[in-house]
Every structure is written in C-alpha cells, then in structure tokens.
C-alpha positions in Angstrom: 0.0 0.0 0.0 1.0 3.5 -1.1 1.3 7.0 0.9 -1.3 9.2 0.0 -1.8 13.2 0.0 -4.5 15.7 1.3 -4.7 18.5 -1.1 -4.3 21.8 1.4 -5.3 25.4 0.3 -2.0 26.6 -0.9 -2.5 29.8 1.1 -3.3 28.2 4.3 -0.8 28.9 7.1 1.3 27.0 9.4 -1.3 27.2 12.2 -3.9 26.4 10.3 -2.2 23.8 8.5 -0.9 22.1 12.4 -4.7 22.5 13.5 -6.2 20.0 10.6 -3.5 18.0 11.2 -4.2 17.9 15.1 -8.1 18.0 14.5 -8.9 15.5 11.5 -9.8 11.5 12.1 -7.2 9.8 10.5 -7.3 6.2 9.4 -6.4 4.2 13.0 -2.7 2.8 12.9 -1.4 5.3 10.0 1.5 7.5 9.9 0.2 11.2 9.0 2.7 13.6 8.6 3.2 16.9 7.0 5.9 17.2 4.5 6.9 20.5 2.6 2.8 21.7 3.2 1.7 18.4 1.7 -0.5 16.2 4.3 1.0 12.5 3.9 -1.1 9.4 5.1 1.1 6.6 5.0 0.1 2.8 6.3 1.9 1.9 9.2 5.3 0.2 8.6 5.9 -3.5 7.9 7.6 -5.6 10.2 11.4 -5.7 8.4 10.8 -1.8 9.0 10.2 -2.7 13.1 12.5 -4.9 13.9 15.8 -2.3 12.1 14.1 0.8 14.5 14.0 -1.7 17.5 17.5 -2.9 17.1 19.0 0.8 17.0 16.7 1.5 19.9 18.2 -0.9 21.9 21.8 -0.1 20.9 20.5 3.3 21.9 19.5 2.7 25.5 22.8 2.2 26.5 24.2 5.7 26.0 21.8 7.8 26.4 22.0 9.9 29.3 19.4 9.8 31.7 17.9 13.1 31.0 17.6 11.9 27.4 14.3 9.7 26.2 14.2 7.6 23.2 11.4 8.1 21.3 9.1 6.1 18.8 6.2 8.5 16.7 6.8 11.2 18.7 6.0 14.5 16.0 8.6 16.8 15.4 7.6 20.5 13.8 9.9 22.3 11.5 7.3 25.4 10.3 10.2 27.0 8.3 9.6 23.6 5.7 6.3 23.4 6.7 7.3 19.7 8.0 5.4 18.0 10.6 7.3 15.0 10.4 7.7 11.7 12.4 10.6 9.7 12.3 11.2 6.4 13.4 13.4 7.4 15.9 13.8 10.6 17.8 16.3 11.0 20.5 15.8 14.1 22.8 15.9 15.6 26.5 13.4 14.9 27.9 11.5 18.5 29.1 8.2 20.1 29.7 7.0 20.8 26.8 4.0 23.0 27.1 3.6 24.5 24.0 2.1 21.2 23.0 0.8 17.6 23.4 1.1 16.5 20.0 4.6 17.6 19.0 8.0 19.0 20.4 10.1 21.5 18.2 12.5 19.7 15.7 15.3 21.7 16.5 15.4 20.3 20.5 16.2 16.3 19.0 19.9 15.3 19.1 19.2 12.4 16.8 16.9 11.2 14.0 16.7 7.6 12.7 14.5 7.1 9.7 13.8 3.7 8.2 12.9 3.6 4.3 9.7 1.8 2.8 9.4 1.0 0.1 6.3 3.6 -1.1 8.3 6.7 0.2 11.4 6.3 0.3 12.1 9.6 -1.4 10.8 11.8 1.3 13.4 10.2 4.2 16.6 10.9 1.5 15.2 14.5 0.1 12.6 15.8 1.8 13.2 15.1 5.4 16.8 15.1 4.9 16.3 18.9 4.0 13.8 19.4 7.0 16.3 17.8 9.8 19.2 19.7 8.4 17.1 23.2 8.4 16.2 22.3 11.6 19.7 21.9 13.2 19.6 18.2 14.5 22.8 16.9 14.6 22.5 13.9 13.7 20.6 12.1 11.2 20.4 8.3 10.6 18.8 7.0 7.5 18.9 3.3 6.9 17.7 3.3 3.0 16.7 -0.8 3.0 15.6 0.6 -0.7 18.9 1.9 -1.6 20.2 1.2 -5.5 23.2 0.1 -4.7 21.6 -2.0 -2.0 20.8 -1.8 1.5 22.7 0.9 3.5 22.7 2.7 6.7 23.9 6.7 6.1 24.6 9.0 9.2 24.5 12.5 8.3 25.6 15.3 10.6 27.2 19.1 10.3 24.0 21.0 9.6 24.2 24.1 7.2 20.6 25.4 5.9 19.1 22.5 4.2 22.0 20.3 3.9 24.3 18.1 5.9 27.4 16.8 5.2 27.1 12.9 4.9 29.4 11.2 7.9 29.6 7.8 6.9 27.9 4.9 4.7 27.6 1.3 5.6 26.5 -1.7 3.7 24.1 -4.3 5.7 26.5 -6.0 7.3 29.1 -3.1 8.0 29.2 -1.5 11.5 28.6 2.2 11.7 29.6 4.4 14.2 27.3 7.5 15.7 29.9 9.5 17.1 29.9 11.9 20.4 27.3 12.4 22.6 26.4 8.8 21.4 30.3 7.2 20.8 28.5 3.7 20.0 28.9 1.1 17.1 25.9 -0.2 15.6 26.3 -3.3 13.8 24.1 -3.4 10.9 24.8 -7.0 10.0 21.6 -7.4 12.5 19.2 -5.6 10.1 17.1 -7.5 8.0 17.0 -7.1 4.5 14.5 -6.6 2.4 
C-alpha cells in the first residue's frame, strides 16, 4: 500500500495547517505527517521496518544519558519547511514541553533515525533530509533498506541550511559508528533485508 496526500489550500498557514492535522480523524494505525505543506497518510510500517528501528533503539538505550528519552512516533515541527514530520526514531531531553501535546520543536532532537519503505522512500533521502538539516539536528540516521546500490545505513551530521554533510555509509552487514554524545557502534549486519 502507497502513501497518499490531502490537497491543502496553498494559502493556508502553518497554524492552520498544524490544527487540521491535530483535529482530523485519521485512518487508525497510519503515519500522518506533513511534509513540505503536503498532508501525507502513509500505512503503518511493515515488520522488516520494526525490527531495524527496535534494534538501533536498543543499541541506543545504553548511552543515552538519563535526561535523554528515546522516542518512537513522537511528531517533530519544523514550520520553516512546513514539516510535521515523524521519524522512526527521535532521540531528545526529555523536558516540559508546554507549547504542546502532540509535538516538540525539531530543533530540540539530538538524533533522528529514519527507516525507508518502500512507497516513500524519497521523502526520508530528500525531503526530510532537508527538513532535519534546516532544523539543526545533529545527527541524522537513514537506513535506505531501498537503496540502489543495495541496503545501506547513512549517518549524516554538520547542519548548514538545508544540507548536511554525509558522515559515513555502511553496507548491511558493516558496523557504523554515531559518534559523540552517542560514541556507539551499531552493527548493521543485525538488520534485516528486504
């Protein structure tokens, strides 16, 4: 199954834009995120897709620092790319965030970990590569099980505007290395492929 878009009003602000996203009944168990003004409806991830998240999650656990949480769905707001996006991962401190229940802003994550499906893959490596960048998070992981040179894990960091300076590139089966605040190998010869 395929994402799908809402057509929006095209001059419809950021607010307004946040409140239908907030206030609308979306199909139970999808992803809805905003990306570049464009509502995206997108079925919840297969299983492959699950088990790659819950294996860096895990790796994860043992470095965070306490004040840090780990985070799975949790919305992240980047207005200035009108991105209401939701990665697989979010690493963050964890503060009181009273601005709002339904998202924190992007710009307070330390680390992002997208996983690629199949139907969208282009919005993790362009779109939402472009968002996280803008938005000054560190670190971005994207592990692109789609990839055309096959399966690979890429860890991005060194924000400037929309772009960041790719770190380093594994194969499946290579270890890659997140480096400080994290300093931990993750050995992606446990991801499964495709």
């Amino acid at each position: 199954m395929s994402a799908l878009t809402v057509s929006q009003d095209p001059e419809q602000n950021w607010d307004d834009l946040v409140r239908f996203w907030e206030e609308m009944e979306w199909p139970e168990g999808s992803k809805v995120e905003i990306i570049e003004g464009i509502i995206t409806v997108s079925p919840p991830p297969a299983y492959r897709h699950h088990l790659i998240a819950e294996r860096i999650q895990r790796r994860l656990y043992s470095v965070v620092p306490e004040d840090w949480e780990i985070f799975q769905t949790l919305a992240i707001a980047v207005p200035s790319r009108l991105g209401m996006l939701i990665p697989d991962l979010v690493v963050a401190p964890v503060r009181d965030h009273t601005e709002s229940d339904t998202h924190i802003p992007a710009a307070l994550a330390e680390l992002v970990v997208e996983v690629t499906s199949k139907s969208n893959a282009r919005n993790d490596r362009v779109a939402k590569l472009a968002a996280y960048a803008t938005a000054g998070i560190p670190l971005y992981l994207l592990v692109d099980r789609w990839a055309s040179d096959g399966p690979t894990a890429t860890l991005y960091g060194d924000p400037k505007g929309a772009v960041y300076r790719p770190l380093s590139t594994a194969k499946f089966g290579e270890p890659i290395k997140i480096p400080a605040p994290f300093d931990l190998v993750i050995d992606s010869s446990e991801f499964p492929e495709t």
